[in-house]
N, C-alpha and C positions, 0 to 999 in steps of 0.2 A: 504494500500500500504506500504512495506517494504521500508524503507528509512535508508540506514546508510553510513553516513560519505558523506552526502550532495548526494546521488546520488538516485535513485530510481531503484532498483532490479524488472526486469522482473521476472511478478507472476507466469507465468505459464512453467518457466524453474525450473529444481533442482537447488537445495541450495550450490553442487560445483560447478554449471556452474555459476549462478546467480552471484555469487562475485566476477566472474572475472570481470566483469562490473565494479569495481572500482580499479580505475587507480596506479599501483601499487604490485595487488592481481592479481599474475594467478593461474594457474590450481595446480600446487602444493603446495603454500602457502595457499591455498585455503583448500586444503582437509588435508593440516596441521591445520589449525586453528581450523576445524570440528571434525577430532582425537580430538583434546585437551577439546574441550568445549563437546564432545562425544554427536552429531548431527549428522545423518543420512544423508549421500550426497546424496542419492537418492532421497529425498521427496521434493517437490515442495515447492517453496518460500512462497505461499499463504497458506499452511498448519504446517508454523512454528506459537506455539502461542506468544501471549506478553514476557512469559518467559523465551524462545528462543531468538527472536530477541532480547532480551535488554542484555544476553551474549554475544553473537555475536558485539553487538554496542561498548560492551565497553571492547571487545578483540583487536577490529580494533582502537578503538578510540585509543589504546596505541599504534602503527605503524605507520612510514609514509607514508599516502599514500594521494592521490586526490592532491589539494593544495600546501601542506608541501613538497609533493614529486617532484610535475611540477616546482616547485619555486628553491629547491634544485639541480634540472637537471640542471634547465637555469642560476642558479648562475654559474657551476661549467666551463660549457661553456664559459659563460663570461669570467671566470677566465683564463681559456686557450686560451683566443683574448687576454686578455688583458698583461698577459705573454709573448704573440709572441712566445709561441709552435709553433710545427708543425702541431697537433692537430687543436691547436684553430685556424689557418690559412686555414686549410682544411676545420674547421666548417664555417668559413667568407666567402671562395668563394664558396660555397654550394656543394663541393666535398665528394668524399665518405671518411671516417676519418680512418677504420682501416687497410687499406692498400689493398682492391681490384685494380683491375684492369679496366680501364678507358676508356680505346683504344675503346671496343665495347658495353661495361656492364654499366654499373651505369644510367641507363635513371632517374630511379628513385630521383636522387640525381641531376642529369644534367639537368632534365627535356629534353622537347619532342624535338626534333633533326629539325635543320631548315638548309632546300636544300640554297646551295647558288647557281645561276649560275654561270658556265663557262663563263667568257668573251672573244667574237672572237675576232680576234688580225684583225684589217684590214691593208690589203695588199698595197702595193703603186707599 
């Protein structure tokens, strides 16, 4: 099993898909790193040998990513609560941060929409 940078790469996808699986690495840093170390995106994870993988390990091992990277997000975040941006105020009440629109969009960020009832007004 292919393991780099704590994570364990699905065997039977290619080796540019495969590394997006680590947190940090998409599709294009991905088949950048492959150019460079001149590995074939096409072939499947389980058919790279020892000598492959330990280029690979120690291409990423000098990048931030998995750990270094999720720790680096949530510091920066914190930095903008603790600031009193605008930003970091948007990240605290769980609002969307880059300036969409709210009115009908962001479920995602608002979470799931809860009906209130109408209250009838009684008559006298």
């Amino acid at each position: 099993m292919a393991r780099i940078a704590g994570v364990n790469l699905p065997k039977e996808k290619r080796v540019e898909i495969g590394l997006t699986t680590i947190y940090g690495i998409g599709k294009n840093l991905s088949n950048r790193i492959l150019k460079e170390v001149n590995i074939d995106p096409n072939i499947k994870i389980n058919d790279l040998n020892e000598n492959q993988l330990a280029i690979l390990r120690e291409k990423i091992e000098k990048m931030a990513v998995e750990g270094d990277l999720r720790r680096r997000v949530q510091m920066d975040v914190k930095r903008l609560q603790e600031v009193g941006s605008y930003r970091g105020f948007r990240h605290r009440k769980g609002l969307p941060v880059r300036g969409q629109q709210t009115k009908t969009n962001a479920r995602t960020r608002k979470g799931k929409r809860k009906t209130v009832a109408n209250k009838k007004i009684a008559t006298k």
